[in-house]
N, C-alpha and C positions, 0 to 999 in steps of 0.2 A: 304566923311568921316565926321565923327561928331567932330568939333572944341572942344579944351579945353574951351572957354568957355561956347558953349553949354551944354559937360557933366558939366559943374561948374555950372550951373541950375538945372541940374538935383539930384547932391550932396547936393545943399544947400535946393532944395525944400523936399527931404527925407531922407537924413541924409545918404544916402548909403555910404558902406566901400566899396572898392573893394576887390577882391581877393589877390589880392598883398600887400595891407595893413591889412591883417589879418595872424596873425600866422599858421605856417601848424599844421594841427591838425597831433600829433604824430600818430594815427591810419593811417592816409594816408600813412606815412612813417615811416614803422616797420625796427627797427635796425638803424634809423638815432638818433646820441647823440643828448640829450635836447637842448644842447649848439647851432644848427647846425640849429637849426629850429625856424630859423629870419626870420619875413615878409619882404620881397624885391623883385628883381624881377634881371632879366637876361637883361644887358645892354652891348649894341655892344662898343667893345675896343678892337680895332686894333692893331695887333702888325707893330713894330719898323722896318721891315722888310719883304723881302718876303718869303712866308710860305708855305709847300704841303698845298691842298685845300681838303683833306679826313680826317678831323678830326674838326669841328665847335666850338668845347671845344674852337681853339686856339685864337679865336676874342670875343667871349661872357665869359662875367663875370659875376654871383652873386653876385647883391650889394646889402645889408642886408638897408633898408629904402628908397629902390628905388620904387616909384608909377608915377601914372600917376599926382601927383604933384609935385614930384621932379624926372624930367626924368632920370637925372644923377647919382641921388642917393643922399644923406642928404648933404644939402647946394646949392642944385641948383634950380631952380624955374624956374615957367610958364612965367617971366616976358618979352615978347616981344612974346608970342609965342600965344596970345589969339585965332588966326584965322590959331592956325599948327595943324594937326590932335590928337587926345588926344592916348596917348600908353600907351601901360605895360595893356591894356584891355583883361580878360580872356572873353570865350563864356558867361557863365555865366553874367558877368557884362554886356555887348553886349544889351545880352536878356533882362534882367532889364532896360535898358535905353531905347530900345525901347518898352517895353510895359510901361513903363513910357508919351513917348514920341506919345505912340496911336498908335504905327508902329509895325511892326515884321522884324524879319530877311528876308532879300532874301533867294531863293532856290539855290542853284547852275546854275540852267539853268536859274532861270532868271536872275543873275547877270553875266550870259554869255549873256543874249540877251541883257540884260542892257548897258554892257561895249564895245558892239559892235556896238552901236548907229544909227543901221538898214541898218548898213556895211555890206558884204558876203563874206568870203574866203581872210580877209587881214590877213597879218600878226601882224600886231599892230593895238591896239585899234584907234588906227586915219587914218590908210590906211598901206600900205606898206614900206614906207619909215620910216626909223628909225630916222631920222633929216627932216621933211618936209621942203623947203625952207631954209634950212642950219640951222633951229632952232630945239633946244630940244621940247621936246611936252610931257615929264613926269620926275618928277624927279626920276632918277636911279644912279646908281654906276659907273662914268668915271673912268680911271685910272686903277692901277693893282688891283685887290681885293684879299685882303684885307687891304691891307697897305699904299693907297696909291691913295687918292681920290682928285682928281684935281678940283672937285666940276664943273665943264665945263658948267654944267647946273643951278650954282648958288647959287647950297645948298649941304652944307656939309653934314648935315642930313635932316630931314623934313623940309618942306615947307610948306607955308601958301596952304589952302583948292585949292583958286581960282588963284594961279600963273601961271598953266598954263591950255593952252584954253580947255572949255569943249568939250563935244563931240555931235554929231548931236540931243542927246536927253538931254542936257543942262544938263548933269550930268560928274563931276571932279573927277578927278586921280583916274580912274576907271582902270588904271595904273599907277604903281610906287605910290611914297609917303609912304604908310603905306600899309601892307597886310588888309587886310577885311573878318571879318566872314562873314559866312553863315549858314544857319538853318541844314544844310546836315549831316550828318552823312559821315566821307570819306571812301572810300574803292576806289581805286585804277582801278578795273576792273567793276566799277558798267556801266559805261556807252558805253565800251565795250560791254555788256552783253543786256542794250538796242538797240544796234543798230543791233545786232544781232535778234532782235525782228521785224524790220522793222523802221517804223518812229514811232518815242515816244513825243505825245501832253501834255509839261508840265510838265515833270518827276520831282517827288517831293523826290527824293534820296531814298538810301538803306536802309532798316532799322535797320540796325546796321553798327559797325564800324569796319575794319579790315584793319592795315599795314603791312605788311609781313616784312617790315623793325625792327617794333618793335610791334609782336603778342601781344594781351594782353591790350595793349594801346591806349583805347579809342578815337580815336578824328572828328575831327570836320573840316568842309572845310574852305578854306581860300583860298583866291583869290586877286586877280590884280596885286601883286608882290609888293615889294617898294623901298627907297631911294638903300638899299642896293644890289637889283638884277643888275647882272653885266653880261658882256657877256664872261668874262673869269671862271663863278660860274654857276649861277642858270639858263641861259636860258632854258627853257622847265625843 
């Protein structure tokens, strides 16, 4: 993942704003009051308690000055966090930083060959076992989730890049940590639909976007999982 101070290079050499530090343009959002339409961004905040787990609203809040400089939202800082992956990054920002950067986004398949590090058929990007040698091997979500994160693996939220070991192709938290774009367009049954084709050399994704969850709304793949996947939420 790209360090906050890496993107802090990339900030300081062309002045870029990110997505989250720009106001929503009212046209995006027809029928939302003026009042309502504050640059920030969606930070995880745990309830007090344990909670059903079919509604997401109840851990993510809207905090009106929250970027990828103040993760928390106004008054908190990058300070100790130089080498912890940089958030609150929409696709777009992604993109910009690496054509900045002379790079491009991954494909989806290759940041599945990538993240497998010329492994076959394990369950986790490091082998099979979810604690190799009784140690953690990605930072994820111990404890009940949502409320209640025992940190088991050392970090409450994010972690520095290189904490824990990379993988056979010297590439880090290619699980857990932060989720990760990709250049793909998501649709759900895309890879389904190649496999039904035979073997697929490469597959550079769909060419458009479709959730059946929520039709209409455009997005974008994301991969490796992070601090917050847990095995009582998001596995698979």
């Amino acid at each position: 993942p790209v360090t906050n101070a890496e993107f802090a290079k990339f900030v300081k050499a062309t002045g870029y704003q990110t997505i989250a530090e720009r106001k929503p343009d009212p046209q995006d959002f027809p029928g939302v009051p003026e009042d309502k339409l504050v640059a920030g961004c969606a930070v995880f905040s745990p309830p007090n308690q344990e909670i059903p787990l079919d509604n997401p609203y109840a851990w993510w809040r809207y905090v009106p000055g929250a970027n990828w400089q103040h993760p928390e939202g106004p008054g908190s800082t990058l300070k100790g966090l130089a080498d912890h992956p940089v958030v609150h990054i929409a696709w777009d920002d992604a993109v910009a930083y690496a054509k900045w950067a002379g790079k491009r986004l991954p494909t989806e398949a290759e940041f599945e060959f990538a993240a497998r590090g010329g492994l076959d058929r394990k369950r986790y990007a490091w082998g099979d076992e979810l604690k190799p040698g009784g140690k953690w091997a990605s930072n994820i979500f111990q404890g009940r989730f949502p409320h209640q994160n025992t940190a088991d693996d050392g970090y409450l939220r994010t972690s520095p890049v290189k904490a824990f070991p990379a993988n056979n192709f010297g590439l880090y938290d290619m699980a857990g940590n932060v989720w990760q774009w990709c250049a793909d367009w998501y649709r759900p049954d895309y890879f389904e639909k190649l496999a039904g084709q035979g073997v697929a050399k490469n597959p550079t994704g769909p060419d458009d976007s479709f959730d059946p969850q929520e039709p209409g709304v455009p997005k974008r793949v994301q991969k490796s999982g992070s601090f917050l996947c847990s095995d009582h939420y998001c596995v698979r």
